[in-house]
MARVEXSE-853005 format. One record per residue (C-alpha): residue in one letter; x, y, z. Coordinates in pm, 1 decimal. Each point is the difference from the previous one (the first is absolute). Example, Ala and Ser with C-alpha at 12.3 -4.5 7.8 and 13.67 -1.06 7.14 Angstrom:
<zagus>
['A' [1230.0 -450.0 780.0]]
['S' [137.0 344.0 -66.0]]
</zagus>
This chain:
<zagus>
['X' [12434.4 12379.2 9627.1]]
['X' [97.1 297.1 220.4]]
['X' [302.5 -201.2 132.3]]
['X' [140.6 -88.7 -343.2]]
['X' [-7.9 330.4 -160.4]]
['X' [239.6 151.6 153.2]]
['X' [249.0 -268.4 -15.0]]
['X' [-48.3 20.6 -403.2]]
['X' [54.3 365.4 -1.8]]
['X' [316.8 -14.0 238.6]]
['X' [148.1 -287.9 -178.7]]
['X' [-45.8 197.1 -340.7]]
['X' [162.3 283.5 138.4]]
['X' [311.4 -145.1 116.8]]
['X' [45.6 -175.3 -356.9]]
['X' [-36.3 326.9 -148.2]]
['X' [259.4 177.3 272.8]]
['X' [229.4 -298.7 -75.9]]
['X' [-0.8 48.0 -375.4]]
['X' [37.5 378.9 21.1]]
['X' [329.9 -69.7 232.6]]
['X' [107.8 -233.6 -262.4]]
['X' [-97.5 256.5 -283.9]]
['X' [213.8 270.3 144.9]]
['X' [307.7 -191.3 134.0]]
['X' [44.5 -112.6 -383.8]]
['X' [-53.6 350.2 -95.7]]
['X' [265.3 111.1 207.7]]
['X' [222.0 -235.8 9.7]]
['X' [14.0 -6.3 -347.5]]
['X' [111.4 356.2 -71.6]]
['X' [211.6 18.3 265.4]]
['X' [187.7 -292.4 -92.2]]
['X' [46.5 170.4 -347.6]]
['X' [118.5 276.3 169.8]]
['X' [265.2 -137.6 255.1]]
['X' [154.0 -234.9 -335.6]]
['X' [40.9 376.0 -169.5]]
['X' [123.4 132.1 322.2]]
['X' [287.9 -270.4 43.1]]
['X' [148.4 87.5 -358.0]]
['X' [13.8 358.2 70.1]]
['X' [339.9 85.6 164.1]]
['X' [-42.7 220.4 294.6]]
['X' [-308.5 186.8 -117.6]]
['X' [-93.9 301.5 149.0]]
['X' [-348.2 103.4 105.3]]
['X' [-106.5 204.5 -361.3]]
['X' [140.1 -361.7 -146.4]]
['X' [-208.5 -194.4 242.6]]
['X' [-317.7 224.6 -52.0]]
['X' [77.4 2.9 -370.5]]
['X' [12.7 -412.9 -18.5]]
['X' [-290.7 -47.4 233.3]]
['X' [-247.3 215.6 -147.1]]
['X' [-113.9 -271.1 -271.9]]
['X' [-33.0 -324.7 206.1]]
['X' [-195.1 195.8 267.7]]
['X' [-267.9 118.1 -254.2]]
['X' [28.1 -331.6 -75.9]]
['X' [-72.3 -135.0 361.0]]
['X' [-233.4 307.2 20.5]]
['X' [-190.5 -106.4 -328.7]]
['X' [-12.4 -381.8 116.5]]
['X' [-109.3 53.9 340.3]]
['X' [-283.5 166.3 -165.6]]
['X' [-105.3 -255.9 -251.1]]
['X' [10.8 -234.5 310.9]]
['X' [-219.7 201.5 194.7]]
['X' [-266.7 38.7 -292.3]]
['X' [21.3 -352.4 -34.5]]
['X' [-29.8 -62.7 374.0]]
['X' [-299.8 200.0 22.9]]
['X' [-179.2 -131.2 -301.5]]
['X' [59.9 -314.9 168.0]]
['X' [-144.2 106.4 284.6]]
['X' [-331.2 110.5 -147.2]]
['X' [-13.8 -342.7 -178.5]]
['X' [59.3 -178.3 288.1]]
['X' [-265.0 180.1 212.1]]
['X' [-253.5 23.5 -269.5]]
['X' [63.7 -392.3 -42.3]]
['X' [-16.2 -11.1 379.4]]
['X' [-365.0 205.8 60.5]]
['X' [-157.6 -183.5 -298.5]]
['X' [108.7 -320.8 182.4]]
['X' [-159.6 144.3 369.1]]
['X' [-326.8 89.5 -207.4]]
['X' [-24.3 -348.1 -126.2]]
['X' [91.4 -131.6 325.9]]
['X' [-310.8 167.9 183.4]]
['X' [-200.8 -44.4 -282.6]]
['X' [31.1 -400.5 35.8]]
['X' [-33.4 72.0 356.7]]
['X' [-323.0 223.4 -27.3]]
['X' [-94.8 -312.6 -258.9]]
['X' [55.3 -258.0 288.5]]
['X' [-181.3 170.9 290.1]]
['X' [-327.2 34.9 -280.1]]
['X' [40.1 -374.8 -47.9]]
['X' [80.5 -51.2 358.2]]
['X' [-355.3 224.7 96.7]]
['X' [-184.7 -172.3 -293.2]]
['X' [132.7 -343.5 169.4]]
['X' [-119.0 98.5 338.2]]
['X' [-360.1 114.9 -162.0]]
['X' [-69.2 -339.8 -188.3]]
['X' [99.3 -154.2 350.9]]
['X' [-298.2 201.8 162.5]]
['X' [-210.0 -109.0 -257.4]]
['X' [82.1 -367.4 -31.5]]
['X' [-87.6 -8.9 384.3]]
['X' [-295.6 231.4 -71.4]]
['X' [-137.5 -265.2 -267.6]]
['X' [98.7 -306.2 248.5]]
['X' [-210.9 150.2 271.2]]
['X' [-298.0 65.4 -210.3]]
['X' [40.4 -322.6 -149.0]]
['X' [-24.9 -162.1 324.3]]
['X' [-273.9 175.9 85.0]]
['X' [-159.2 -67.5 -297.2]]
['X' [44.0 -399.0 33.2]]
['X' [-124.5 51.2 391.6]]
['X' [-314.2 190.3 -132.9]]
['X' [-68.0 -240.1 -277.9]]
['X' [25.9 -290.6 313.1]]
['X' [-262.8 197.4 177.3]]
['X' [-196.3 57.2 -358.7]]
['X' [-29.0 -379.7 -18.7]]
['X' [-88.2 -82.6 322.6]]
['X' [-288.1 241.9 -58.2]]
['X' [-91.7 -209.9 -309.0]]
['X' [18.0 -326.0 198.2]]
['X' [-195.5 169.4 318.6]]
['X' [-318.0 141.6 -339.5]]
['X' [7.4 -360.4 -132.7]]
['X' [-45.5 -173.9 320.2]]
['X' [-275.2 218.3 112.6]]
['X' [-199.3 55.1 -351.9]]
['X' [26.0 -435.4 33.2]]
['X' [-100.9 -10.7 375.1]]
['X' [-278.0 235.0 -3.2]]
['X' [-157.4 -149.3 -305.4]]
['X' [1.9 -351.5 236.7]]
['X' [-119.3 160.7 241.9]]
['X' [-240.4 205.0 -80.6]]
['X' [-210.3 -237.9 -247.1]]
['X' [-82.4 -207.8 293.1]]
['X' [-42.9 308.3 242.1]]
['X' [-295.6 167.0 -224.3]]
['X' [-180.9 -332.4 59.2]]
['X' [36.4 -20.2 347.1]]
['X' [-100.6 363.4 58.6]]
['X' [-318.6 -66.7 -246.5]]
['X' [-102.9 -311.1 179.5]]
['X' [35.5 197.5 370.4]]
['X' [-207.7 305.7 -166.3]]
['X' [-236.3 -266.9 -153.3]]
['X' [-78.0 -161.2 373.9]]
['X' [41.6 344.7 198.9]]
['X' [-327.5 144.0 -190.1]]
['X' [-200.8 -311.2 80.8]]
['X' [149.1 -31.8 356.0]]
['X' [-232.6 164.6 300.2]]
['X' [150.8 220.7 233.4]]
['X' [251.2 -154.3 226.2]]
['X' [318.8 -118.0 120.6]]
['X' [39.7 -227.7 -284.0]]
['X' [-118.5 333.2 -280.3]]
['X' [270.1 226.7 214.5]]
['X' [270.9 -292.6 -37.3]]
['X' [-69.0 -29.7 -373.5]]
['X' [14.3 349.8 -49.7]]
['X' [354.3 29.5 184.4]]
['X' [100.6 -308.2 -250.6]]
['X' [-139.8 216.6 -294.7]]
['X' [219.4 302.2 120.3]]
['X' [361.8 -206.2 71.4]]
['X' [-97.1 -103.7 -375.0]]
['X' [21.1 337.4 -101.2]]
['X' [349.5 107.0 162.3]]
['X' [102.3 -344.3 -155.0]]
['X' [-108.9 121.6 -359.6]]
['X' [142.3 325.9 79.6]]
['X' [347.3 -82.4 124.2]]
['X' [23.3 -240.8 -313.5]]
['X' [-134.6 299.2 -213.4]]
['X' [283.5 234.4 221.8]]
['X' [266.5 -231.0 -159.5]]
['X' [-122.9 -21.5 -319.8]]
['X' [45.4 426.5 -4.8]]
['X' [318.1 -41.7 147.7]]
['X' [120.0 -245.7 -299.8]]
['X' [-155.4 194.2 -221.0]]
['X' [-147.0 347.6 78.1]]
['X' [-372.7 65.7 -73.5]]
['X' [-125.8 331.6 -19.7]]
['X' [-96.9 170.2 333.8]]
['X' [-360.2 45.0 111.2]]
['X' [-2.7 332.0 117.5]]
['X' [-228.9 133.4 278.6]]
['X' [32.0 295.7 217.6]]
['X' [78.9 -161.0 313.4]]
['X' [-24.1 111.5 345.7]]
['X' [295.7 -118.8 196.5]]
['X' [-151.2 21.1 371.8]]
['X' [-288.0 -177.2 -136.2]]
['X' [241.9 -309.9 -147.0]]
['X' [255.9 21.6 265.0]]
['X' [-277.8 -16.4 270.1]]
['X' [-180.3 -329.0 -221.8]]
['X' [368.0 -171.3 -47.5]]
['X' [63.2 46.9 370.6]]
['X' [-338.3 -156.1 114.8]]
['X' [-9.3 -292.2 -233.0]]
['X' [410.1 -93.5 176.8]]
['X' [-53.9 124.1 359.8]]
['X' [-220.8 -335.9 13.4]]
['X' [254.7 -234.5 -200.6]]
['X' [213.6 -249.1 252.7]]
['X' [325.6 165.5 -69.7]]
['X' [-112.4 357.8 107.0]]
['X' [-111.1 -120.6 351.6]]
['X' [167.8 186.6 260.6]]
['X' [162.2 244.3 -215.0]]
['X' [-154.0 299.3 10.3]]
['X' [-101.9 231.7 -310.7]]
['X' [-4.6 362.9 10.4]]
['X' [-120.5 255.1 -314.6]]
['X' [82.4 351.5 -13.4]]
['X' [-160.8 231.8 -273.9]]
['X' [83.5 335.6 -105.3]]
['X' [-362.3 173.9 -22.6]]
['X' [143.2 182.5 -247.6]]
['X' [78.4 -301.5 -212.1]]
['X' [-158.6 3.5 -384.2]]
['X' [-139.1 -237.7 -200.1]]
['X' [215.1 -208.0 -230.7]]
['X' [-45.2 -97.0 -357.7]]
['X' [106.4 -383.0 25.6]]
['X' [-97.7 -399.3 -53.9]]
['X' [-193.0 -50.7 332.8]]
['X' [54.4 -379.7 -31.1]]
['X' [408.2 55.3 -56.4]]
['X' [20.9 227.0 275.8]]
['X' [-201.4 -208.7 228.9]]
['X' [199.3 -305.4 -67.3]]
['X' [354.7 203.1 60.7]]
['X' [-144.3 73.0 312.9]]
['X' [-40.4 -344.9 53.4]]
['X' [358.1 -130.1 -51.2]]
['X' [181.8 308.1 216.5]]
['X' [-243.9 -55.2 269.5]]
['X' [19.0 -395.1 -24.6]]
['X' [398.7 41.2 14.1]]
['X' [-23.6 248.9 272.2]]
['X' [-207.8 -249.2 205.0]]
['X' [237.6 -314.4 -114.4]]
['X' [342.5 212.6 176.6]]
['X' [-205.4 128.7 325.7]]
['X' [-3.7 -195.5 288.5]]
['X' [-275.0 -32.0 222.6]]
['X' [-113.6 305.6 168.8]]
['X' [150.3 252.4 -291.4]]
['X' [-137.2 285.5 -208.5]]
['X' [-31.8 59.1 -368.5]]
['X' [-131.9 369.8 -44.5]]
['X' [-129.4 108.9 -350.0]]
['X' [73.2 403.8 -66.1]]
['X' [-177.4 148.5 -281.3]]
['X' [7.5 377.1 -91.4]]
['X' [126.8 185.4 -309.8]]
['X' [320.5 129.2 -65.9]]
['X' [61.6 342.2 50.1]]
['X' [49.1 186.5 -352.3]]
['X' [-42.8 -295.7 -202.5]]
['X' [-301.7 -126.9 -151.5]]
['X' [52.2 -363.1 140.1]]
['X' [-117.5 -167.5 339.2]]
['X' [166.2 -213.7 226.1]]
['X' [-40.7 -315.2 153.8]]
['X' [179.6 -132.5 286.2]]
['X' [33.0 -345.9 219.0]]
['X' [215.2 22.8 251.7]]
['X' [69.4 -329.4 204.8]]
['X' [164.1 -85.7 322.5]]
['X' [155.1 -340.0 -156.2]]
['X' [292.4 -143.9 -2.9]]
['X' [152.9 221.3 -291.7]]
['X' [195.3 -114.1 -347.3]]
['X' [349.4 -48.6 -4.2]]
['X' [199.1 177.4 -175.0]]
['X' [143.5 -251.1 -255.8]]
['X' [-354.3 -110.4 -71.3]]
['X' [-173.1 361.7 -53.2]]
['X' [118.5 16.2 -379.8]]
['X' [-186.2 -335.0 -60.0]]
['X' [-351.9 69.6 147.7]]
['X' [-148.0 112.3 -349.5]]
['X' [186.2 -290.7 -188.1]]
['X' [-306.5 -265.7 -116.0]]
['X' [19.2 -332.4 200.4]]
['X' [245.1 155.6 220.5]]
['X' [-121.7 -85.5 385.3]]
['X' [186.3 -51.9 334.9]]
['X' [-325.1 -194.9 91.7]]
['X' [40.8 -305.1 -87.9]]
['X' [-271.0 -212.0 -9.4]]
['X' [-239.8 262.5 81.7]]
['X' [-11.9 235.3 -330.3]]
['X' [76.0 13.5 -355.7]]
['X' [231.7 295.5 -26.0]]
['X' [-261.0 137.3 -247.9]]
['X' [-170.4 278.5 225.7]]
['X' [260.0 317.9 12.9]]
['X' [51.9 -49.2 -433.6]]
['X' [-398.5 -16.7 -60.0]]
['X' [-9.9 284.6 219.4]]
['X' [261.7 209.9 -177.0]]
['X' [-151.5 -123.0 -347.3]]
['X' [-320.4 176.7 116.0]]
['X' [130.9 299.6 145.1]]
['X' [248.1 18.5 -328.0]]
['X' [-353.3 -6.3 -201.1]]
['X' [-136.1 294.0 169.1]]
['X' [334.2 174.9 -14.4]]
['X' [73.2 10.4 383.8]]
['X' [283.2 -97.2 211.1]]
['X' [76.6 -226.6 314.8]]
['X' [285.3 79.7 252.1]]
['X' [116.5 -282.7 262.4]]
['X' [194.8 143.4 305.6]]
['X' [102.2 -239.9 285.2]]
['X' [172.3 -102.9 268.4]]
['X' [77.5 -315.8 119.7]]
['X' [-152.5 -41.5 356.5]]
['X' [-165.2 313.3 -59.0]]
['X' [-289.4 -63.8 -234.9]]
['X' [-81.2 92.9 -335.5]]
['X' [-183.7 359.3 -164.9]]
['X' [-108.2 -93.5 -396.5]]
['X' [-95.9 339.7 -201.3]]
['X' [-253.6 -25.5 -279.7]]
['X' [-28.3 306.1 -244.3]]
['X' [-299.1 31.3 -210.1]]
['X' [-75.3 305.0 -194.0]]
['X' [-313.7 191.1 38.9]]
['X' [-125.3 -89.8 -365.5]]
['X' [101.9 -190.4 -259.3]]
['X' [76.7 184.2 -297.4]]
['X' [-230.2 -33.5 -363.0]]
['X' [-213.6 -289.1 200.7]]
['X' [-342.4 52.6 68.9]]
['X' [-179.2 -74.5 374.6]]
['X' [-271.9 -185.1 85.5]]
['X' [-225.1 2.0 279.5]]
['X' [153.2 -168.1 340.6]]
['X' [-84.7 -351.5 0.6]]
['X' [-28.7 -192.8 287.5]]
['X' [333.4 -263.6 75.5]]
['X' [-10.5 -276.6 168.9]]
['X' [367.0 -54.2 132.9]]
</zagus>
């Protein structure tokens, strides 16, 4: 645009320099041509004569070259007047284009806007359905299940009160109690399908920690790994679901134990956060670590890099539950350097009332 309006205004101005040339060559030509004809007929004139003859045509040429020039310049106006309203329309279509042009680019950004959320939208609904899937196959399985479990564990309680003392009343009783984490781990799924409402207690975490840790330091897959618990003295009481929080202690510690090789750590850190009214838990591992590519996955359901060996299912109960009491779990590792999961739980749970602490059995 800047380029082309000068060339308009320079080629306007030498059609209006050629016409005023034009103008006054015919105006003076034309007079003076009158003027030399008169001139030739006069014999000899003198320079009164001359004067005398010439005086008309030149008012003539005079009054022409005038009338030219007024025409010339109202030319001139026209032609610029013509020539601004034609720049004003110019950068008027041009303002025009660059608003289309920016209007363009915007519905751009928001065609890719609405691809990307509809993508994630389809990806979330994928996840939404295996969700559905994962509550249907465990409402079905733990009804199967646990039919047949509650008679088992009556018929165990039925012989264990009319069984003496013994090795065979101790055995029954450690039947009647792997009964129990059966029932519970189908009832775990069942809240992980579909939520129930939390049982609330007020729990005391060196107390749990201290029961979870004695129930696995004697299970096979502990051996020669050694467990360490460090408590903040300072650490409160929580308002939680001593059953939930029991059984995430469970699957971190299970999954700590499952990536440490013989003659390895797991330490548990408790204490409270400073400022905050929430506590934290911490198991820290000496294990092989999480690559990178698989870190994102951990909390997917059915997602496991043991295959064979688990059902993927332990990380996304474990979030479920710690979603339901509004905490938070943090993953950091390292591959070859082992593994530090955070828990968050806050202090108390808001507009839920507390019971007394109730005993867990892990």
């Amino acid at each position: 645009m800047n380029d082309i309006e000068p060339s308009l205004e320079r080629k306007a101005r030498i059609s209006l320099r050629t016409r005023i040339a034009l103008l006054g060559a015919v105006a003076f030509l034309i007079p003076f041509g009158l003027y030399m004809a008169l001139v030739a007929r006069v014999d000899r004139p003198d320079l009164r004569a001359t004067l005398l003859y010439a005086s008309p045509f030149l008012a003539l040429g005079v009054l022409m070259v005038a009338l030219a020039w007024n025409y010339a310049m109202n030319s001139i106006e026209h032609l610029t007047g013509a020539l601004y309203r034609a720049l004003e329309t110019a950068r008027q279509h041009e303002h025009e284009r660059d608003q289309a042009l920016q209007e363009l680019a915007v519905r751009f950004d928001q065609e890719r806007e609405l691809a990307k959320q509809h993508e994630q939208f389809n990806a979330q609904l994928a996840v939404y359905e295996k969700y559905a899937a994962l509550a249907q196959l465990a409402m079905g399985a733990a009804h199967e299940i646990n039919n047949p479990l509650l008679g088992i564990l009556s018929h165990l309680e039925l012989e264990a009160r009319n069984m003496p003392p013994g090795e065979r009343l101790d055995e029954v009783r450690q039947c009647i109690e792997g009964v129990k984490r059966i029932s519970f781990t189908i009832s775990s799924l069942l809240n992980y399908a579909r939520p129930a409402p939390l049982q609330l207690s007020s729990v005391n975490l060196e107390r749990l920690i201290s029961d979870t840790l004695k129930f696995l330091h004697h299970q096979p897959l502990f051996r020669n790994i050694r467990l360490e618990q460090n408590m903040d003295p300072e650490t409160p009481l929580i308002t939680a679901d001593a059953n939930q929080v029991s059984q995430i202690l469970t699957n971190l510690l299970l999954n700590a134990a499952q990536a440490t090789t013989q003659g390895g750590s797991i330490t548990v850190t408790i204490g409270k956060i400073k400022f905050e009214d929430q506590v934290s838990i911490r198991i820290t591992d000496t294990g092989e670590g999480i690559a990178t590519d698989v870190l994102p996955h951990i909390f997917e359901p059915f997602f496991t890099t043991k295959r064979g060996k688990g059902t993927g299912l332990g990380l996304s109960i474990t979030e479920a539950y710690l979603r339901s009491h509004g905490g938070d779990i943090t993953v950091d590792s390292r591959p070859g350097y082992g593994t530090t999961v955070e828990v968050i739980l806050p202090v108390r749970q808001v507009s839920q009332p507390a019971v007394e602490y109730a005993e867990v059995i892990p």
